[in-house]
Each structure stands twice: as structure tokens, then as C-alpha cells.
N, C-alpha and C positions, 0 to 999 in steps of 0.2 A: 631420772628418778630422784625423789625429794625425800628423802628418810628424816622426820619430823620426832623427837624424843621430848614428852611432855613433860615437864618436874617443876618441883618449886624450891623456892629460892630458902637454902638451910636455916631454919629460924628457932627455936626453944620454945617448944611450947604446941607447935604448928606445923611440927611432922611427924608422921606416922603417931597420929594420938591416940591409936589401939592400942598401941605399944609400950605406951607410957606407965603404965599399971608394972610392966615387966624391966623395963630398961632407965625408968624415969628420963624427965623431957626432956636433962641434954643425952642419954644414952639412945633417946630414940631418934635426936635430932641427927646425931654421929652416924646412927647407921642406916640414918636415912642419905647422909653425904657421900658411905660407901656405895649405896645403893645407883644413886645417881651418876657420882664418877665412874664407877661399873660401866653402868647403862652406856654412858655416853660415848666410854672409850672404845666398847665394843663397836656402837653405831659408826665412830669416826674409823676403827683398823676398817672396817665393812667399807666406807664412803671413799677412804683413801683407796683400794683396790682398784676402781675402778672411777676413770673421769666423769664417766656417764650419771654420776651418784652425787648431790648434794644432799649435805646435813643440815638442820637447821631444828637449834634446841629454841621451845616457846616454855616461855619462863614462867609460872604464877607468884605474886607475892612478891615479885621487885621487879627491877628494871631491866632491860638489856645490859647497862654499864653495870650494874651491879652483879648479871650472868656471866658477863665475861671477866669480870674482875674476881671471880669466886673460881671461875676453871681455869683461868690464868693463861687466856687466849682471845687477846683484844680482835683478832680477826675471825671470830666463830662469829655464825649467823643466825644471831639469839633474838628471837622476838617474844612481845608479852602476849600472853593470852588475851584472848578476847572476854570482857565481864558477860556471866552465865552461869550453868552448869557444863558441866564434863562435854555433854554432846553440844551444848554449841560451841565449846573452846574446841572442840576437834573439829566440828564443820568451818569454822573459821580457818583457822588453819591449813586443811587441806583445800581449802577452797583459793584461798589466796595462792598456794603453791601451784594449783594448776593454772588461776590467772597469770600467773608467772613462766609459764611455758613447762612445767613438768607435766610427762607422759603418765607416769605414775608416782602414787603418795603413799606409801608407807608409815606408820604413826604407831611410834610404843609407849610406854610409859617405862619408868626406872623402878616396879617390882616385884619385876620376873629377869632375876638373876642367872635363870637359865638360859633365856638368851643370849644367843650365840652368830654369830657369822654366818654357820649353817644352813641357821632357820630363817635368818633374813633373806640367805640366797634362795631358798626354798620359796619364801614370798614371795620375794622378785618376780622368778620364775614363773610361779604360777597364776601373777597377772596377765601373761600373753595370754592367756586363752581362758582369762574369768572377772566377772567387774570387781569383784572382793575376794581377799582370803582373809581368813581368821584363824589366829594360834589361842583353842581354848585357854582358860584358866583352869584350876580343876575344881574352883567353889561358883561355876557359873556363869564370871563373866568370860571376859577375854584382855591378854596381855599384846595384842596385836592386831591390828586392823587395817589392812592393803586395799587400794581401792585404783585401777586405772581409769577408772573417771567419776566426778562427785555424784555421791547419793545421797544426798540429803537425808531422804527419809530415816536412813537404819542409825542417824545422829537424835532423832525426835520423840518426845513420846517413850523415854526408854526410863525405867526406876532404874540411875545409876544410883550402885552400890551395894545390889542387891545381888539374890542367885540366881535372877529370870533376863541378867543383862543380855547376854549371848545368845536363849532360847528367843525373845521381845527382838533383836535385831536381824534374826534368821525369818520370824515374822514377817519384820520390815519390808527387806530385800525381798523374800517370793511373792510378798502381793505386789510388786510392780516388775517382777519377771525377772529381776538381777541376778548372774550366776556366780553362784559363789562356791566357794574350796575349803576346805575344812583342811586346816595341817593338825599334826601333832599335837595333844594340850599338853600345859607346861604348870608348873607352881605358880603360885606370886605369893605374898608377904603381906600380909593385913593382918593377922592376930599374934597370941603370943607363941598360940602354939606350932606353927608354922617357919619361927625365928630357926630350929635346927636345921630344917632342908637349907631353909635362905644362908645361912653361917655356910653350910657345907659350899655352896653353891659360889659363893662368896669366893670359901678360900681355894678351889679349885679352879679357880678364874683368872686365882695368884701365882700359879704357879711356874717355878721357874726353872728352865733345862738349860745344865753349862755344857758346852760343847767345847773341849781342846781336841786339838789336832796336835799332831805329834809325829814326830820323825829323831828316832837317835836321841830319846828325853831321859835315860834313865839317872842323870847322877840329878836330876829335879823334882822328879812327877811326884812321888812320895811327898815331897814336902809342900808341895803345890796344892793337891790332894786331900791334905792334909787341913792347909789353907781353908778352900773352898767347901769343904764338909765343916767348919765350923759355924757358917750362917743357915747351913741346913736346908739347901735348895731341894725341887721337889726330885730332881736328878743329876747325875753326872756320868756325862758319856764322853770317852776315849775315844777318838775319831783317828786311828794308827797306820802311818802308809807303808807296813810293811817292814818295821823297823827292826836288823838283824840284832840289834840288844836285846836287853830284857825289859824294855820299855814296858810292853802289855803285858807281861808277868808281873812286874811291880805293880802295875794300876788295876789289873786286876783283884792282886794280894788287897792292894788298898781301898778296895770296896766300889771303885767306878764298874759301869757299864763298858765294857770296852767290844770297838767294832774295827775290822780292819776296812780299807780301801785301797783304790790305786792312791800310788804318792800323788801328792800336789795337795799342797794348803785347800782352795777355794773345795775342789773334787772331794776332800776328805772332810769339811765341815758341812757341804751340802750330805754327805752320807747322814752325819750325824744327826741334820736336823730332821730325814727321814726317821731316825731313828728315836727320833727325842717325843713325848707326850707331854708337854709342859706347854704353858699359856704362851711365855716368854721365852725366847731363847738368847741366852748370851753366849757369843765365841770368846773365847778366852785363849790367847795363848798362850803357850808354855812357861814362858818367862813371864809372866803377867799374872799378879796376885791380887784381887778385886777388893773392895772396899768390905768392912764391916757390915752383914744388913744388905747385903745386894739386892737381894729376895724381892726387899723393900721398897729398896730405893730404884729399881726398875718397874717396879709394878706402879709405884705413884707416879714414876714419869710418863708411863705409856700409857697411862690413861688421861692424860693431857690431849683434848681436841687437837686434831690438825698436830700430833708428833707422830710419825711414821717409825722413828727409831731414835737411839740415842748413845752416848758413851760417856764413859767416867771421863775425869779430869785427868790431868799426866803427871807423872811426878816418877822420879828414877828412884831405885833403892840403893844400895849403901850409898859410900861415899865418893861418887865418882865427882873429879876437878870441877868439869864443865855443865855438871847439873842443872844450877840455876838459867845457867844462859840456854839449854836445849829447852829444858821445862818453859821456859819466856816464848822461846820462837814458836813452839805448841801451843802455847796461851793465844798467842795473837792470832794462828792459823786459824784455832777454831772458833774462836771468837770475831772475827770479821770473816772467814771464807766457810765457817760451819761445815768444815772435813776433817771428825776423826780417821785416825787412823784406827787399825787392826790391834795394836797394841795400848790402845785406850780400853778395851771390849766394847765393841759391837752387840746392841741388844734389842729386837725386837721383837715383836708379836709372831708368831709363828704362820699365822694364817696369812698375816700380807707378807711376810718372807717365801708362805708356798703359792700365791697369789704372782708374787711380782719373780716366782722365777729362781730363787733364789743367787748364790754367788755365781757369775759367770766364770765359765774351768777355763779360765788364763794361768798361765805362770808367778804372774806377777799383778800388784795391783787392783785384786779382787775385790780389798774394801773399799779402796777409792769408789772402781766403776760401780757397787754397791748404795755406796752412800749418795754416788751423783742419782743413782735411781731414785730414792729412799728420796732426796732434796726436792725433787719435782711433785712430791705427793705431802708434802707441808715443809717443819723447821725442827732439824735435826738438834736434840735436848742435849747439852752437854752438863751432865749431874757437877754438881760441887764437889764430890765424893771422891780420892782421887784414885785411881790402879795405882800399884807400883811395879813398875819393869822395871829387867836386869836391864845394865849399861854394857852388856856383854859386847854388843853388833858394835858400837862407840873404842870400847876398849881393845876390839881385835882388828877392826878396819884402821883405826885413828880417826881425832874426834874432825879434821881439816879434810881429810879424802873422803869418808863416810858422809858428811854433809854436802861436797861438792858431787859426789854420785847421785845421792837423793836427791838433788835438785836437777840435775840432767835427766835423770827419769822420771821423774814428775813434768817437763817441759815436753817429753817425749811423749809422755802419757795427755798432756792434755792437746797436741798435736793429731792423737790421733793415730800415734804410728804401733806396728804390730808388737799384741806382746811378745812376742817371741823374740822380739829385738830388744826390747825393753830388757826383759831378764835376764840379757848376755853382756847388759850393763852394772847386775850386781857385783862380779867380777873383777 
């Protein structure tokens, strides 16, 4: 399957020029770039789920280099429009993609914001047993159009732009007998006054759920807590294995969501991300205080084609001796082997964290065997931004025996061998 996202290339002047009367041309330009990054991110969390899926964004208005230089992903498969109207640049398009061996071609555009995972899967789906699906618009046209094999006709012949697009292509398809499916209509974004659903839609796209997990955290969680509700995520939920303190009284008192689980790290953040409603989910550990602007700075990365997931940069807090040098050996891991750890925050879309299974319930080493998933489905982002964690594990192991362990378990772990043996190596 070939999921095809149509847009053009962010320019002043020459996008979204309904809008321009309400936003002037660079504020319609701008929200024509959130519009797109949106779109596209969504189409890539969607493509990455599953192998069987390629993306392929068709550019108008500039180049390929110039599409991948603008999403900041030299390896997305960005082709230009074919010169026309709207319906030949889509029959173009799909048509090439099935010369290309795809079964079926999926094709949105970037201004229906409502768009979702969901309703791509919905599409999917409902090519096995129809030559098209279409996701109305609610002024007429349509924000989606599925096709398992090309129809020319319901590309031809159509007044795009108008309110008779959807009705003129329902046309199309029954005079030559094509069975088509009707999903759900959706908004899209052409005038001014339609810009509040589009904003709403926007920022609920952004949204982002912290999940700490917790065992024995009470002389922290308050101040942690405290930390993390100043960027103002859309939640924060307590993921608690039972801990005989006052751990979930304090996090409670301090305004999180708090849910209990059986112990175990991986077991009590998989709870959480059941229990989380946010677009994005970052794990956070306890001792781990995330950057200024998280909210932000995760939602711009994960809408990066082809990034499945990603983490802050490292950086210890107070003054522990050996800082520089741990914080170096981090830099170089993640930068040539692209494996954070757990205590960087892990942060990804929610739907390919529920897609791909979420943390495997090991004892030990959930974000690795995570992240190795996460690496086969594109290239794991490591934000500028940095966490900062305690040096507690450093300062109570010592900093010569705590690294010669991590390294024994990580050789074990890429070996192969059970975690259960692995986590009798923390010790």
C-alpha cells in the first residue's frame, strides 16, 4: 500500500491564499507548514506501523531536494506533481504508484487536520472489498481518496474547488460500475472561518502524556512533579508498583493522574500508556527532569518523516566529579549506535507505541529491546534539548564498578541471553 500526501512547497504569498485576508501571507504561509508537518507526520507514524505501507509525499511548487530539505529527511520519497489540475496531479500519481507494484493507493492532502491513523486504517481496510473509499469533506469535496486499482475517470471532468467535487466523482465511479465506501466526513481548512476547528484540531494532535513510573519515589516525585507541570503537558500520569511509601499520596496531593500496577519498570509504563490520551507519550523517570518546552520539542521531532521515536540529549545534574566524562560516553553512544537510554526520555507517538506492542515486560532493558524495535521502522531523533538526571545509581554503585556492570549487561543483552539473567547482574 502507497499512502501518497499531496502539498506544496511553504512559499509567501502561495499558500492557503483564502486565508490571507485573516492571517496575512506569512501567517497563512506558517499555518499552512503546520498543516503539512501535521499531515505528513501522521501519514509517516501510519506507514511506519506496518512494512507493508509506503509513504510517498508529491511536492507542487518545488523540487524533491527542496521537499526533503524543508522536512529534514534526505531519505523520504518526495516526488513533484505532474503539471495540470488537481485531478491530473492525483491520477498521475496513483497511477505511477501502482506501476510501481503497489496493491493499493491511498492519497490525502494536508487540510484536514482531522486526520488520523484511525481513519487511514479505516481506508485501508476498506479497499479489500471496494475499488474506492472516500473521507467526505463537510463543504463537498473530499479530504481522501483510496483506490485498489486506478480509475481514471472519477480524476476527470471534476470542477475542483468547488461543492459538487465529491457529488461529480460519486457520478464518475457508478457510470462505470466502481464500488465505492463512504467513511466518515471530516473538516478541512480553506476559509477563514473554519481556521478554529483547524487550530483546535491542530492542537489536539499536540498533545503530550508524561508517564513516570515509580517504585519507593517519595523524597522526589513532588519536586519532579512540580518540574514537569511547568511546560504544561496535556497530562501526567503516575504509573506506581505498589510502592509501601507515600509515593501516590504525594503525586496524587501534586495534581498527577496516578494509577497503580504490578512492579516492574516496562509492566508499569505500558499501564500508563493505556491509560494516557495524549498524541505523544514521553516515559520519564523518576530521577529525570526534561527539558524546558518538552510539549514542543517532541511534537516538532515526531513529526519528522521516517522518526518513529526519539530522546533528549544527557546531561547529569548537580555536581557529580565524573560528569563530563559519563555525559561524552552518551554523546558518542547515541550519536554513532542511535540507543538512547530510559533515562534520556523516551518519546513517541502513541499509536505506533500501541501498534508496535508497546515495552516488552522484562526486568531489565525494556528501552534498549524498545528502541532496537523503534530503529528498524526509521532513525531514532536525538533532540539538542538536554534531561537532566540524578548521579544517584554513579554515586551509590561507584562510578568504576557501575560502568563495568553496564557494560557486562549490555554484551549480555546484545547476546541475546535471558533477561532474567541479565537483572541478577544489577547486583
Amino acid at each position: 500500500m502507497t499512502l501518497i500526501v499531496m502539498t506544496r512547497l511553504p512559499r509567501e504569498g502561495r499558500n492557503k491564499t483564502r486565508l490571507i485576508p485573516a492571517l496575512g501571507s506569512a501567517g497563512a504561509m506558517h499555518f499552512h507548514d503546520q498543516l503539512a508537518r501535521h499531515a505528513i507526520g501522521r501519514a509517516s507514524s501510519f506507514c511506519m506501523a506496518e512494512k507493508k505501507r509506503q509513504l510517498r509525499v508529491c511536492i507542487e511548487g518545488g523540487t524533491p531536494i527542496e521537499c526533503k530539505s524543508w522536512l529534514g529527511d534526505e531519505s523520504l520519497d518526495c516526488r513533484e506533481q505532474a503539471p495540470g489540475d488537481l485531478g491530473i496531479r492525483m491520477e498521475t500519481a496513483a497511477r505511477e504508484a501502482f506501476e510501481e507494484g503497489a496493491e493499493k493507493v491511498i492519497i490525502i492532502g494536508t487540510d484536514c487536520p482531522s486526520i488520523d491513523e484511525v481513519a487511514l486504517a479505516a481506508a485501508e481496510q476498506a479497499l479489500d472489498s471496494n475499488d474506492l473509499v472516500y473521507i467526505p469533506a463537510l463543504d463537498g469535496g473530499y479530504v481522501l481518496i483510496g483506490m485498489s486499482k486506478l480509475v481514471p475517470k472519477v480524476f476527470r471532468d471534476i470542477p475542483w474547488g468547488g461543492d459538487e467535487v465529491l457529488e461529480k466523482s460519486l457520478a464518475a465511479a457508478s457510470s462505470i460500475g466502481a464500488k465505492v465506501q463512504l467513511l466518515s466526513p471530516l473538516p478541512d481548512v480553506d476559509l477563514p472561518e473554519d481556521l478554529p476547528a483547524a487550530k483546535e484540531a491542530l492542537k489536539q494532535g499536540s498533545t503530550v502524556s508524561v508517564i513516570i513510573p515509580t517504585y519507593r519515589e517519595e523524597t522526589g516525585i513532588v519536586a519532579l512533579l512540580k518540574n514537569v507541570a511547568k511546560s504544561s503537558p496535556h497530562e501526567i500520569i503516575v504509573s506506581d508498583g505498589n510502592s509501601p511509601d507515600s509515593t501516590v499520596s504525594l503525586a496524587t496531593a501534586a495534581g498527577a493522574t496516578v494509577i497503580t500496577s504490578a512492579k516492574g519498570r516496562a509492566a508499569q509504563m505500558n499501564a500508563g500508556a493505556c491509560a494516557a490520551t495524549g498524541e505523544f507519550l514521553l516515559f520519564l523517570h523518576a530521577d529525570t527532569i526534561p527539558p524546558a518546552d518538552f510539549p514542543e520539542i517532541i511534537a516538532r521531532t515526531l513529526r519528522k518523516p521516517n522518526t518513529p521515536g526519539g530522546a533528549f540529549s544527557f546531561r547529569l545534574s548537580g555536581d557529580f566529579s565524573a560528569s563530563a566524562l559519563i555525559e561524552g560516553l552518551v554523546s558518542l553512544r547515541c550519536k554513532f549506535a542511535q540507543k538512547p537510554y530510559g533515562d534520556q526520555g523516551i518519546f513517541i507517538r502513541r499509536s505506533l507505541f500501541q501498534a508496535l506492542g508497546g515495552f516488552p515486560e522484562i526486568p531489565v532493558m525494556e528501552d534498549l529491546d524498545l528502541i532496537r524495535k523503534l530503529s528498524k521502522h526509521g532513525t531514532i531523533c536525538i533532540a539538542k534539548e538536554p534531561a537532566l538526571t540524578s548521579p544517584r545509581r554513579w554515586e551509590q554503585g561507584g562510578l568504576v564498578r557501575t560502568f563495568l556492570r553496564h557494560q557486562i549487561m549490555l554484551a549480555a543483552h546484545s547476546l541475546h541471553l535471558p533477561a532474567s539473567w541479565i537483572a541478577k547482574m544489577r547486583h
